[in-house]
Predicted model as a PDB file, atoms N, CA, C, CB and O in Angstrom, pLDDT in the B-factor column:
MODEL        1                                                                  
ATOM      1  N   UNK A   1    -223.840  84.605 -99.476  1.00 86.00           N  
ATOM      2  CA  UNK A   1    -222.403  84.660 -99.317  1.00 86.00           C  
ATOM      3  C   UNK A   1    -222.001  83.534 -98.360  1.00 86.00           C  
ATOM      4  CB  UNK A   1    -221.938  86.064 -98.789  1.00 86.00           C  
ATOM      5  O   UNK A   1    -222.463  83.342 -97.235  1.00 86.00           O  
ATOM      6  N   UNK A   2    -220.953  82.738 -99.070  1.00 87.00           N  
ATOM      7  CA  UNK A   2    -220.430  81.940 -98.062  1.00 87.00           C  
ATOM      8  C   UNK A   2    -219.508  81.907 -96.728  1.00 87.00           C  
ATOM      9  CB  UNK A   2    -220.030  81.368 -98.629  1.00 87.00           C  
ATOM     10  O   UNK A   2    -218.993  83.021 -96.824  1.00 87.00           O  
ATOM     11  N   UNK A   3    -219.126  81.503 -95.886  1.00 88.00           N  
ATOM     12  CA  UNK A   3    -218.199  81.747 -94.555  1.00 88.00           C  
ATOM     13  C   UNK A   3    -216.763  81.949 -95.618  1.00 88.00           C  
ATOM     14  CB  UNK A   3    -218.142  80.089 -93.129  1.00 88.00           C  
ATOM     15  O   UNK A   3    -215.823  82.707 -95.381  1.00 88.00           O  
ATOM     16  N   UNK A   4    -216.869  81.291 -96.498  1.00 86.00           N  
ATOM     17  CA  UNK A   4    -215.019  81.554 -97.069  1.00 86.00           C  
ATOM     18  C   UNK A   4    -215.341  82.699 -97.972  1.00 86.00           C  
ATOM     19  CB  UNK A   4    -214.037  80.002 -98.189  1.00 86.00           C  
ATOM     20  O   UNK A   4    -214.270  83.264 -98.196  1.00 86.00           O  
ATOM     21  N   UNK A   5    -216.379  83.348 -98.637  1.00 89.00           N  
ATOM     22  CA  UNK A   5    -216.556  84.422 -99.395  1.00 89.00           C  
ATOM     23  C   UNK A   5    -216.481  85.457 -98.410  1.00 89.00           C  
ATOM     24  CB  UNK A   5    -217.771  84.404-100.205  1.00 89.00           C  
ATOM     25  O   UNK A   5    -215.923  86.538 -98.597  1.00 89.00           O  
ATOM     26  N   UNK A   6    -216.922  85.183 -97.599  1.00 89.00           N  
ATOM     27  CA  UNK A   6    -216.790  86.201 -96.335  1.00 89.00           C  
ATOM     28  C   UNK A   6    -215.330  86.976 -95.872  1.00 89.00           C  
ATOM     29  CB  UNK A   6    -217.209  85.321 -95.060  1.00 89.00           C  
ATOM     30  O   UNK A   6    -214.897  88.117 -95.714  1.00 89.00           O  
ATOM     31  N   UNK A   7    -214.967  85.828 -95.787  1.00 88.00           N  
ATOM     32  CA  UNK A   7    -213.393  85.960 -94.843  1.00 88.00           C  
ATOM     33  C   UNK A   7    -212.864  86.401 -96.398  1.00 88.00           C  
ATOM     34  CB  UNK A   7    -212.422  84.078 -93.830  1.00 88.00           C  
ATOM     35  O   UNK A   7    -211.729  86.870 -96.313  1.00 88.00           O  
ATOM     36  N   UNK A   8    -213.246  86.386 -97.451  1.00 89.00           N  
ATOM     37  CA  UNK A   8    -211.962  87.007 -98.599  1.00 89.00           C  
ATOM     38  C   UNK A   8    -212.995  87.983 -98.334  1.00 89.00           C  
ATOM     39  CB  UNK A   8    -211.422  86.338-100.498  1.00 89.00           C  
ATOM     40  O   UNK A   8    -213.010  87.808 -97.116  1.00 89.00           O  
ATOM     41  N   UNK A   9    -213.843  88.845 -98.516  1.00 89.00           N  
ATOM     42  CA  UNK A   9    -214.500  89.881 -98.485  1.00 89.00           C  
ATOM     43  C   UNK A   9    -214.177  91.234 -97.379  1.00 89.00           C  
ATOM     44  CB  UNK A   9    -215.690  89.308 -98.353  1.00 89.00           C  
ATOM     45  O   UNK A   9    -214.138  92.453 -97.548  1.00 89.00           O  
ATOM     46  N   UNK A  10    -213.991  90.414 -96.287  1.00 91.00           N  
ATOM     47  CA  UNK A  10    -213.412  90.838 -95.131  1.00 91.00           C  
ATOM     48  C   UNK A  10    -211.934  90.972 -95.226  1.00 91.00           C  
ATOM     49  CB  UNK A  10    -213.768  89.979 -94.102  1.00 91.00           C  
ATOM     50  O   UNK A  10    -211.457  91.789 -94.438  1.00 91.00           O  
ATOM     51  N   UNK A  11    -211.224  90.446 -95.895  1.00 88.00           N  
ATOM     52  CA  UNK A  11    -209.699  90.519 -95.880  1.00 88.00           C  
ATOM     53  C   UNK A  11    -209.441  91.770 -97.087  1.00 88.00           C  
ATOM     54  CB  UNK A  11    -208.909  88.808 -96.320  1.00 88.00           C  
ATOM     55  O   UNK A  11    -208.584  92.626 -97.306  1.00 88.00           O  
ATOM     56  N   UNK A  12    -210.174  91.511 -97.442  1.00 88.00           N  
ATOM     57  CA  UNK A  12    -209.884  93.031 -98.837  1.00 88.00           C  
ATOM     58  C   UNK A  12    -210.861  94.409 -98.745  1.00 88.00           C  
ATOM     59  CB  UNK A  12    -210.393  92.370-100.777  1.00 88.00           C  
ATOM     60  O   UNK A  12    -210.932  95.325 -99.565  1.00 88.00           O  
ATOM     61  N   UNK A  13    -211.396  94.289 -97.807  1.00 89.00           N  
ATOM     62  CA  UNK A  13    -212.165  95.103 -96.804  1.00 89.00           C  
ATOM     63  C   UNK A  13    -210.621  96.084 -95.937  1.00 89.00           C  
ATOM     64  CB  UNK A  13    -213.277  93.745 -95.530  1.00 89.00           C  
ATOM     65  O   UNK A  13    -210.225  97.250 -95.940  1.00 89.00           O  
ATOM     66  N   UNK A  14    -210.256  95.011 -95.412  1.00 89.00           N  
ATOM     67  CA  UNK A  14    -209.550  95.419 -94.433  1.00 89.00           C  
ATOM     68  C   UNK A  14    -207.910  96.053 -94.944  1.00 89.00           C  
ATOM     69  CB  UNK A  14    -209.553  94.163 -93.472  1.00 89.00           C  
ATOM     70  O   UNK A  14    -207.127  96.704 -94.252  1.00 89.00           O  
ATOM     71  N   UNK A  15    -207.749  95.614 -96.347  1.00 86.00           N  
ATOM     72  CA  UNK A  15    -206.750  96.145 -96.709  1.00 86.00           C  
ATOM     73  C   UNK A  15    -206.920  97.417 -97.801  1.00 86.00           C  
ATOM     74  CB  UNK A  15    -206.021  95.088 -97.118  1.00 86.00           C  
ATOM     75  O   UNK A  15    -206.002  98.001 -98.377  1.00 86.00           O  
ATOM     76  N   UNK A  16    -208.151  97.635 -97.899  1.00 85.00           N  
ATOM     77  CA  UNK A  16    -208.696  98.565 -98.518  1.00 85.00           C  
ATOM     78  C   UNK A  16    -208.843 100.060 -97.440  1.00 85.00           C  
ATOM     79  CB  UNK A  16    -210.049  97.888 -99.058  1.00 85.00           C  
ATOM     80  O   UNK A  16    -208.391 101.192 -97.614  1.00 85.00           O  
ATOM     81  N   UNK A  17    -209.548  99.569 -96.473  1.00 87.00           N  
ATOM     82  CA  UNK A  17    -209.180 100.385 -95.225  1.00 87.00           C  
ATOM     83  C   UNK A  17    -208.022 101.328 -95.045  1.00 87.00           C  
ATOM     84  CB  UNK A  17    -208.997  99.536 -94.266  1.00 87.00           C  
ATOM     85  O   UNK A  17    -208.039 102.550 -94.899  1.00 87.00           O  
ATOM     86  N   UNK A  18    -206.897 100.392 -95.093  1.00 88.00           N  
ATOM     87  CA  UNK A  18    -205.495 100.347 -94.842  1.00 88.00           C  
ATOM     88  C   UNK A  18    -204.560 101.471 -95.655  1.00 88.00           C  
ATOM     89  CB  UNK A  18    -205.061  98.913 -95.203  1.00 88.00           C  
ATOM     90  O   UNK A  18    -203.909 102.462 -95.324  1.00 88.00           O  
ATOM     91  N   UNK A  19    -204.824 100.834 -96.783  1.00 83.00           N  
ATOM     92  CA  UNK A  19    -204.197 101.704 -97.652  1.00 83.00           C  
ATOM     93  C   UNK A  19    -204.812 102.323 -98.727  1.00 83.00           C  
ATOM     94  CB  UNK A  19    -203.277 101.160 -98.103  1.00 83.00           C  
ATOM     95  O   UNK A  19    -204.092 102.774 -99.618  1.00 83.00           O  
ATOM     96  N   UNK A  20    -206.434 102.462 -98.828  1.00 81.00           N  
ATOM     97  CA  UNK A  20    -206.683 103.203 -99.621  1.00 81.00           C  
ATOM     98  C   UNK A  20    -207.196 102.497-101.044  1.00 81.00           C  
ATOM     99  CB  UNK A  20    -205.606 103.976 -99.627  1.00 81.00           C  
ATOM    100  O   UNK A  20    -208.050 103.037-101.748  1.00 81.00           O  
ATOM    101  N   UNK A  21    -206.763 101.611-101.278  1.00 78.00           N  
ATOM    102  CA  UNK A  21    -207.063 100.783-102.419  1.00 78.00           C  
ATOM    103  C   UNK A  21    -206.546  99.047-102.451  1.00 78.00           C  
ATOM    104  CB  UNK A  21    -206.375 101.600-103.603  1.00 78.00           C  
ATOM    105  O   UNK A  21    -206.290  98.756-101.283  1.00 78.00           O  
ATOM    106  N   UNK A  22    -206.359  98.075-103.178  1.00 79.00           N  
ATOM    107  CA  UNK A  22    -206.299  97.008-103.110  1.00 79.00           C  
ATOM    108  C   UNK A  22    -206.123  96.552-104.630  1.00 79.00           C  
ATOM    109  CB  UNK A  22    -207.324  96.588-102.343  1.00 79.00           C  
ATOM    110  O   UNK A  22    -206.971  96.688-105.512  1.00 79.00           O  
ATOM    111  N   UNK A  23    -204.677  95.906-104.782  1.00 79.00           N  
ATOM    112  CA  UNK A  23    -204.609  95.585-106.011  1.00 79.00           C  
ATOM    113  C   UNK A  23    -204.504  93.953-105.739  1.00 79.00           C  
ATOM    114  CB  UNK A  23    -203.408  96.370-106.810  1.00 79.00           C  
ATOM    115  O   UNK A  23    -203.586  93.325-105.213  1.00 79.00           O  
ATOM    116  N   UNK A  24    -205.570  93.559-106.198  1.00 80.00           N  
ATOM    117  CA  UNK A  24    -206.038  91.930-105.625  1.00 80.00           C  
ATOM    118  C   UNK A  24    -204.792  91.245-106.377  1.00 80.00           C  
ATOM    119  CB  UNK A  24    -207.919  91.165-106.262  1.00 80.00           C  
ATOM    120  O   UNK A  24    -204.237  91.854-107.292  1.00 80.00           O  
ATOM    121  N   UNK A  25    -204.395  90.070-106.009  1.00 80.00           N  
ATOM    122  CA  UNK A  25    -203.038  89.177-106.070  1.00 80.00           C  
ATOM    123  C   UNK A  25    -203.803  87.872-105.784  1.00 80.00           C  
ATOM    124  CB  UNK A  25    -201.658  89.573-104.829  1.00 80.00           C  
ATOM    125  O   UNK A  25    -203.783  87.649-104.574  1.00 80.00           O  
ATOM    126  N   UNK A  26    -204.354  87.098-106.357  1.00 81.00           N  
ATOM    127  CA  UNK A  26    -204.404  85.484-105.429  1.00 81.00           C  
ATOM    128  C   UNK A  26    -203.856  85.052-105.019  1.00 81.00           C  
ATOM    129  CB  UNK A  26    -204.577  84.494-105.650  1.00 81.00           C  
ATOM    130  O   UNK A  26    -204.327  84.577-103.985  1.00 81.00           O  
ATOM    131  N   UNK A  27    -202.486  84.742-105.261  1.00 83.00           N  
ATOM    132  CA  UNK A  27    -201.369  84.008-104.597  1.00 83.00           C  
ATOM    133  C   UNK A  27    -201.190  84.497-103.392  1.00 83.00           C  
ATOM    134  CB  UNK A  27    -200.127  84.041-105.266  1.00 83.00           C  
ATOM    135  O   UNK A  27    -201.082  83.771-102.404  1.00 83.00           O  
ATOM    136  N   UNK A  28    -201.131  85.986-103.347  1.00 83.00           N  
ATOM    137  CA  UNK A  28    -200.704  86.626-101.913  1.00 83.00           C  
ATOM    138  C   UNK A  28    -202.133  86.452-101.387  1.00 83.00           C  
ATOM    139  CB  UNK A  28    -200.030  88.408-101.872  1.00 83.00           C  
ATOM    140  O   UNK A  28    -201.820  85.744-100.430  1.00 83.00           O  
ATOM    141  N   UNK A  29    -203.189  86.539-101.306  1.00 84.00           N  
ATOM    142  CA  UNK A  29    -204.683  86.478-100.883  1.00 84.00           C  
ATOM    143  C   UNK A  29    -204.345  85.075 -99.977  1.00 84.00           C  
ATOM    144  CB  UNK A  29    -206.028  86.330-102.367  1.00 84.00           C  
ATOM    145  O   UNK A  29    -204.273  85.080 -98.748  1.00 84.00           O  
ATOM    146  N   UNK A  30    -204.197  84.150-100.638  1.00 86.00           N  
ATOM    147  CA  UNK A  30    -204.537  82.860-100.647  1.00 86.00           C  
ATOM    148  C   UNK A  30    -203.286  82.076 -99.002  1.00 86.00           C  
ATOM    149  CB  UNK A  30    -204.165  82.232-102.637  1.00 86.00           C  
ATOM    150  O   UNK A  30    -203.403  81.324 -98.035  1.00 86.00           O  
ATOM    151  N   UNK A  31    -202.463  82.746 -99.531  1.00 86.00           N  
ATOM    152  CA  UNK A  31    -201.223  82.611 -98.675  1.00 86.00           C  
ATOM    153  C   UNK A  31    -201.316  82.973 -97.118  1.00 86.00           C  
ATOM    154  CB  UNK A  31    -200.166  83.511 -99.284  1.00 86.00           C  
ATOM    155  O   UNK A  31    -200.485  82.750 -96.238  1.00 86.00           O  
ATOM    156  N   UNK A  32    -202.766  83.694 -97.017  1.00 83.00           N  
ATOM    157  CA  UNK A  32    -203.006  84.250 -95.521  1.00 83.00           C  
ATOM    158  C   UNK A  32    -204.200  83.117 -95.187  1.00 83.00           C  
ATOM    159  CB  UNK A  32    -203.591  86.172 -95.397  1.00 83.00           C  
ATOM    160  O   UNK A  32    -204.661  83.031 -94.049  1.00 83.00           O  
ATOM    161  N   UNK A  33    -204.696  82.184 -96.376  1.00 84.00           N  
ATOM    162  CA  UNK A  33    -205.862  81.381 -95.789  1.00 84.00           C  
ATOM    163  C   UNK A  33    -205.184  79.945 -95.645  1.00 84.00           C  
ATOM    164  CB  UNK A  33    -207.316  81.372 -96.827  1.00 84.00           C  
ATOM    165  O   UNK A  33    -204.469  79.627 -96.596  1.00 84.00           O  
ATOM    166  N   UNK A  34    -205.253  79.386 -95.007  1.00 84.00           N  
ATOM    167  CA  UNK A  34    -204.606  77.763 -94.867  1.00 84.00           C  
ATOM    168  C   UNK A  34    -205.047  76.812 -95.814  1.00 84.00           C  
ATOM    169  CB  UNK A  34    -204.974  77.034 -93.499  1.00 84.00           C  
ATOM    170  O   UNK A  34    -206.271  76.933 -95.841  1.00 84.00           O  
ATOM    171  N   UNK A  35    -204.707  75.951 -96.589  1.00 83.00           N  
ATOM    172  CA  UNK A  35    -205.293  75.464 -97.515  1.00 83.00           C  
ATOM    173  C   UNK A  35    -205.862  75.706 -98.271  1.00 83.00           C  
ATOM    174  CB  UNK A  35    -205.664  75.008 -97.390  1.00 83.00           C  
ATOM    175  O   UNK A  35    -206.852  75.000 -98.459  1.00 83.00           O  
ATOM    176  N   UNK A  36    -205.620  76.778 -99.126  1.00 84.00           N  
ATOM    177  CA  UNK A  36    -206.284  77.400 -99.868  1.00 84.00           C  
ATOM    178  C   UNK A  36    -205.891  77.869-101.181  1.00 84.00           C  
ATOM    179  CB  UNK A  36    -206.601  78.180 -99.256  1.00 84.00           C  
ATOM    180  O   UNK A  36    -205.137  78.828-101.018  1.00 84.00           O  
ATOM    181  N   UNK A  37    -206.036  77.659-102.215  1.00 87.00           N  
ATOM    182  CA  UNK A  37    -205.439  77.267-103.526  1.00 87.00           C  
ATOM    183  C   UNK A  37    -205.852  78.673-104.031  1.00 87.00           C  
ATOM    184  CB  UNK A  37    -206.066  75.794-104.393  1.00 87.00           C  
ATOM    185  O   UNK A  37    -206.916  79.190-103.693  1.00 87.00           O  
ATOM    186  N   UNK A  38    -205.014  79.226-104.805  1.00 85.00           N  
ATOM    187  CA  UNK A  38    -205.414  80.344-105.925  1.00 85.00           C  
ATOM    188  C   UNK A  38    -206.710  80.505-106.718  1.00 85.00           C  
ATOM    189  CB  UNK A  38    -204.528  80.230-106.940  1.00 85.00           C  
ATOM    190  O   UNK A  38    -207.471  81.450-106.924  1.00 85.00           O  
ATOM    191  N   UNK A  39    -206.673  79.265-107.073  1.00 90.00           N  
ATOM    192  CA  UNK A  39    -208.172  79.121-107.676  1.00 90.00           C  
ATOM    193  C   UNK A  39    -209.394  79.358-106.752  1.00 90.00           C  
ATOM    194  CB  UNK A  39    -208.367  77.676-108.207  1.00 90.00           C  
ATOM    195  O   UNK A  39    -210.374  80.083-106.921  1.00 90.00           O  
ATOM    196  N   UNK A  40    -209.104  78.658-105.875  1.00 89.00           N  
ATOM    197  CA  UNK A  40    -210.705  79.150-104.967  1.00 89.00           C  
ATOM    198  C   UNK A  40    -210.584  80.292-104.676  1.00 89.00           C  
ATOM    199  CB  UNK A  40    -211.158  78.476-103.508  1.00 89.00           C  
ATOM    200  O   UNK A  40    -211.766  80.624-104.596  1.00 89.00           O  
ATOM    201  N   UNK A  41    -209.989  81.199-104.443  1.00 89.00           N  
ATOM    202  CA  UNK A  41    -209.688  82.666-104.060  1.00 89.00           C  
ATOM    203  C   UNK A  41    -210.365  83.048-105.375  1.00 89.00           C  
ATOM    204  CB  UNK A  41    -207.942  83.214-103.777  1.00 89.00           C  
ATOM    205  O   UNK A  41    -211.560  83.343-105.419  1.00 89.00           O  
ATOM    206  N   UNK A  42    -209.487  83.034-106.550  1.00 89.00           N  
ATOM    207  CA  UNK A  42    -209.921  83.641-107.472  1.00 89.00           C  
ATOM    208  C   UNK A  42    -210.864  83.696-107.783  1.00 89.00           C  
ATOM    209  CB  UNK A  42    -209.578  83.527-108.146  1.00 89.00           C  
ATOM    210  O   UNK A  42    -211.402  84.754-108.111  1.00 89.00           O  
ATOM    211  N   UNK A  43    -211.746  81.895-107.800  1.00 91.00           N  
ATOM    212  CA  UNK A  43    -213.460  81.634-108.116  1.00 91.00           C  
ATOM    213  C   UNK A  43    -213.904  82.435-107.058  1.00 91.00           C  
ATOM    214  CB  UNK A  43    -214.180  79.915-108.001  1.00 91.00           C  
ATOM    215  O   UNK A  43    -214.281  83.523-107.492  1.00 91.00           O  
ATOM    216  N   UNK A  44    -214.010  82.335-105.865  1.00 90.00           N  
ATOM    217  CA  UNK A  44    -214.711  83.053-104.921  1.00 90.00           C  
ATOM    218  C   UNK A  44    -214.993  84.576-105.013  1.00 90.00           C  
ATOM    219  CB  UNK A  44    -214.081  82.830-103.831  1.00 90.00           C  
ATOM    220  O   UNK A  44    -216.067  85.083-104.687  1.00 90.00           O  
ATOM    221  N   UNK A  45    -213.574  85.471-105.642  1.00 89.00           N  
ATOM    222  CA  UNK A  45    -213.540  87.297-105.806  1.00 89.00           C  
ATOM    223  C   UNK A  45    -214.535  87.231-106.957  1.00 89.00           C  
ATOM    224  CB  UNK A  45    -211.751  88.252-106.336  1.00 89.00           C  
ATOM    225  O   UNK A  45    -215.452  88.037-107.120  1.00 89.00           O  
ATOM    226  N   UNK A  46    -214.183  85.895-107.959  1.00 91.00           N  
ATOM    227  CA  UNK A  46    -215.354  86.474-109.084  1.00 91.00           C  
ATOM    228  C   UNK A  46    -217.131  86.383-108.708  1.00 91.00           C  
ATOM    229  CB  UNK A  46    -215.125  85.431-110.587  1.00 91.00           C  
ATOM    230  O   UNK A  46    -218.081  86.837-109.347  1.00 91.00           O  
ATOM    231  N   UNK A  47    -217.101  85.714-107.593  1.00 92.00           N  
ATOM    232  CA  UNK A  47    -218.607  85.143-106.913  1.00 92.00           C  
ATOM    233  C   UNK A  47    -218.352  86.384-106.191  1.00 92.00           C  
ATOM    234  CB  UNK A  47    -218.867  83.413-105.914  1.00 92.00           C  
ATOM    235  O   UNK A  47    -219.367  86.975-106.561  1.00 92.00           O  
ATOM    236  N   UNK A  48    -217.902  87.015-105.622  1.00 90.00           N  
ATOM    237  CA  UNK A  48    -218.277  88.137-104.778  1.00 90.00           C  
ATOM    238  C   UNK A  48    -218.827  89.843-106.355  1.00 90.00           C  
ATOM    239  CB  UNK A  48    -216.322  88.468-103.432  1.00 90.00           C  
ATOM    240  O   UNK A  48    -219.779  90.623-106.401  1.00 90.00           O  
ATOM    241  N   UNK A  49    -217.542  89.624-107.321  1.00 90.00           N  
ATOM    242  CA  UNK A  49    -217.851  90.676-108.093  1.00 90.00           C  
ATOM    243  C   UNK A  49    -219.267  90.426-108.897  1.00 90.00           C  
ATOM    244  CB  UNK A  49    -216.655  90.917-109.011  1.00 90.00           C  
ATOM    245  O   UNK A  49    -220.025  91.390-109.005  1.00 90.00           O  
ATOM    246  N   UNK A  50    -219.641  89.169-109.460  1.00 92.00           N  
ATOM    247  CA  UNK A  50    -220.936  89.166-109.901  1.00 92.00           C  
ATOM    248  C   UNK A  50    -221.934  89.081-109.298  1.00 92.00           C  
ATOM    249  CB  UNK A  50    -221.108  88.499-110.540  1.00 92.00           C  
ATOM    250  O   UNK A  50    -222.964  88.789-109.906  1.00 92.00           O  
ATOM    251  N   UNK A  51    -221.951  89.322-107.828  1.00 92.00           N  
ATOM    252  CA  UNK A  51    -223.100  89.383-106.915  1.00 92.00           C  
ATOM    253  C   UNK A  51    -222.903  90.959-106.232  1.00 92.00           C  
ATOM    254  CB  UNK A  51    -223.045  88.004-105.704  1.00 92.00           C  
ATOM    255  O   UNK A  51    -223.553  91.424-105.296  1.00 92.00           O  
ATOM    256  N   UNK A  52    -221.522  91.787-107.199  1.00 89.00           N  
ATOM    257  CA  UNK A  52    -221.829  93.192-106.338  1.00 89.00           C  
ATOM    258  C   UNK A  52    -221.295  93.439-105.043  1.00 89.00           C  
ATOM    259  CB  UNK A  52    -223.227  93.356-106.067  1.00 89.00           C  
ATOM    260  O   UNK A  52    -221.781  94.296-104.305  1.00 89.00           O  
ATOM    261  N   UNK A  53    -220.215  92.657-104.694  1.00 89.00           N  
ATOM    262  CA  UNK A  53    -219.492  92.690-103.153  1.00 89.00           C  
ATOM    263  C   UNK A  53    -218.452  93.495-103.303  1.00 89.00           C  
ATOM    264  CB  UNK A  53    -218.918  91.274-102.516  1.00 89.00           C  
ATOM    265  O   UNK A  53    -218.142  94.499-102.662  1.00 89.00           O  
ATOM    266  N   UNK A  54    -217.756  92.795-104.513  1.00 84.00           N  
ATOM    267  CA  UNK A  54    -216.656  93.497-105.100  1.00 84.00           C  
ATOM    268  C   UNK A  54    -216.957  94.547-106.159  1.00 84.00           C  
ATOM    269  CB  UNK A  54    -215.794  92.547-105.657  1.00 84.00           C  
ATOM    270  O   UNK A  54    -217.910  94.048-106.757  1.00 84.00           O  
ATOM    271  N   UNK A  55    -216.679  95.759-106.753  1.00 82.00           N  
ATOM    272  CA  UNK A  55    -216.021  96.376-107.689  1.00 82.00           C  
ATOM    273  C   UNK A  55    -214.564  96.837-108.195  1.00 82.00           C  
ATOM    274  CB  UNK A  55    -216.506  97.079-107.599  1.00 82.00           C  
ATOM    275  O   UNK A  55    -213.760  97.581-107.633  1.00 82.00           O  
ATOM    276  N   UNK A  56    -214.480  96.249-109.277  1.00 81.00           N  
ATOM    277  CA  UNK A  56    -213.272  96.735-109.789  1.00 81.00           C  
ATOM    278  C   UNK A  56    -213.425  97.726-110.496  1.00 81.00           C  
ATOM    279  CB  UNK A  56    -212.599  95.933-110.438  1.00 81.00           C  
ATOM    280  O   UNK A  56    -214.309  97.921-111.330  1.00 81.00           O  
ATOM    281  N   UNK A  57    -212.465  98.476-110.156  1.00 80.00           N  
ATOM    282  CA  UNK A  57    -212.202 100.284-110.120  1.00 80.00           C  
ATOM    283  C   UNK A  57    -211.620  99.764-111.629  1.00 80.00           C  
ATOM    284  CB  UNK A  57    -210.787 101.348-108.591  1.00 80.00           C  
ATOM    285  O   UNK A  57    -212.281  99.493-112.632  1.00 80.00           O  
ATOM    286  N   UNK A  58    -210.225  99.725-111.443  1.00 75.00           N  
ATOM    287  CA  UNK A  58    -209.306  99.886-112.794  1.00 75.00           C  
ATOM    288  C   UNK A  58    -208.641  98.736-113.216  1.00 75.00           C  
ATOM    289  CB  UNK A  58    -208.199 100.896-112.655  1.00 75.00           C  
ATOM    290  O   UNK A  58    -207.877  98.344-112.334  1.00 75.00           O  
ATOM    291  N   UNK A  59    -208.626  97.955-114.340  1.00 73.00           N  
ATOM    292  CA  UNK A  59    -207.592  97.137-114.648  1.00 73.00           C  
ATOM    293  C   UNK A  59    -206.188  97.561-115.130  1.00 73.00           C  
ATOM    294  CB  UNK A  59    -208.069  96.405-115.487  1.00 73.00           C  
ATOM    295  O   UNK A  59    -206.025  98.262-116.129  1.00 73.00           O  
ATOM    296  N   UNK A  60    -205.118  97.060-114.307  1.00 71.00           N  
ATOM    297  CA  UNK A  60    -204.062  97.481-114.341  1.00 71.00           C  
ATOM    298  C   UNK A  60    -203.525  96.780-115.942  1.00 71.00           C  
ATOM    299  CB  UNK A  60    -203.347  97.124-112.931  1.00 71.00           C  
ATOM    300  O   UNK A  60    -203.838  95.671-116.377  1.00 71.00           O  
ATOM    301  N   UNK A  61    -202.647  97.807-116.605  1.00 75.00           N  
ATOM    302  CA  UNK A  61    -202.054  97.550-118.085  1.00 75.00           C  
ATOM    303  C   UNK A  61    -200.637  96.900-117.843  1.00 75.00           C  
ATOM    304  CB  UNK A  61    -201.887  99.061-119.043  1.00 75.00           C  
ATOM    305  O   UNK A  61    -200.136  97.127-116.742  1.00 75.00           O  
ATOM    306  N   UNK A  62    -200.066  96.273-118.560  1.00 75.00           N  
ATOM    307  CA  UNK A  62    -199.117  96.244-118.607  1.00 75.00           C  
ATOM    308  C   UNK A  62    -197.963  97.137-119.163  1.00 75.00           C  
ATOM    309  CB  UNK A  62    -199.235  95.469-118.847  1.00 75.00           C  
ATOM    310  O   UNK A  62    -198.239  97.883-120.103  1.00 75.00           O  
ATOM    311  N   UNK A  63    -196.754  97.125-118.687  1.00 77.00           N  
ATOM    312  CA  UNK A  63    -195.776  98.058-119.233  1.00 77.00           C  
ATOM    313  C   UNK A  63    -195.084  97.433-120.394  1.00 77.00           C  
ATOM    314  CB  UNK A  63    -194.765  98.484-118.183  1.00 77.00           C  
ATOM    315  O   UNK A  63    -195.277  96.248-120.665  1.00 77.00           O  
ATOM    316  N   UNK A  64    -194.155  98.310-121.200  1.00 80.00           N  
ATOM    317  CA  UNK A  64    -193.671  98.259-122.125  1.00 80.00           C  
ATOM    318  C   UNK A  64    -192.671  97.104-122.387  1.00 80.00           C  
ATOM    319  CB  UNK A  64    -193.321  99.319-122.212  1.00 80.00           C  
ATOM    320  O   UNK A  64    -192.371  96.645-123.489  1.00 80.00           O  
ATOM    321  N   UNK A  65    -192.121  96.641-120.933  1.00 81.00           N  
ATOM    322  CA  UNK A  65    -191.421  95.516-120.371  1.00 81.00           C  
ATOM    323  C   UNK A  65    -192.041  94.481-120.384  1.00 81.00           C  
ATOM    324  CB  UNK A  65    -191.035  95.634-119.217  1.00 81.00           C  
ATOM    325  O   UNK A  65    -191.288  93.512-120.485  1.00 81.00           O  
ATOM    326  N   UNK A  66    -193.796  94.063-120.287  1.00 72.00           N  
ATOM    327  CA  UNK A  66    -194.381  93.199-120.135  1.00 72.00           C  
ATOM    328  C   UNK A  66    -195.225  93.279-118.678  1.00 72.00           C  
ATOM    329  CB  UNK A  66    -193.517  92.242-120.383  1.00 72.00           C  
ATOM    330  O   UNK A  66    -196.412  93.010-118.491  1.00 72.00           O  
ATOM    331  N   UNK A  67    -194.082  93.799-117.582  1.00 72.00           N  
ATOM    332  CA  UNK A  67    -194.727  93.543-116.026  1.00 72.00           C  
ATOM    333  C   UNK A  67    -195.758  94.027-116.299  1.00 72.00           C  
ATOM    334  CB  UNK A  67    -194.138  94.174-114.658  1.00 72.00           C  
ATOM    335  O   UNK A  67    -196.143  94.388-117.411  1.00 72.00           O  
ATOM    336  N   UNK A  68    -196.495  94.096-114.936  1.00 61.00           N  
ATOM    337  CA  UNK A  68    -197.281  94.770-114.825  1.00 61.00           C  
ATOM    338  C   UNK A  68    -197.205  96.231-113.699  1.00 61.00           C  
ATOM    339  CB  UNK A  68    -198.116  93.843-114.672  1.00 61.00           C  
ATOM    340  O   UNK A  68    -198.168  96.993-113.612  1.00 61.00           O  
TER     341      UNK A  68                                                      
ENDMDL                                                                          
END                                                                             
């Protein structure tokens, strides 16, 4: 695990804590790290889920509207 896999590991750690669950966002993830682009967030959660750091519980569906 890298020092920046870390600190996202630790940040969704800590909001998991918080409230119980964590519906991951990159943009909002990314927005708490300085220079830090969506994409590396995103590459990095998927380097944490295929090494077993992360699990994803549920993928959220979309509604009838489209949102999510």
């Amino acid at each position: 695990m890298t020092c920046r896999e870390y600190g996202l590991w630790e940040t969704l750690r800590e909001r998991q804590v918080k409230w119980g669950f964590v519906y991951f966002d990159g943009d909002d993830v990314a927005a708490g790290f300085r220079d830090t682009s969506r994409d590396i967030v995103y590459a990095d959660f998927n380097t944490l889920k295929a090494s077993g750091w992360v699990e994803v519980v549920a993928i959220r569906a979309r509604k009838k509207d489209g949102t999510y």
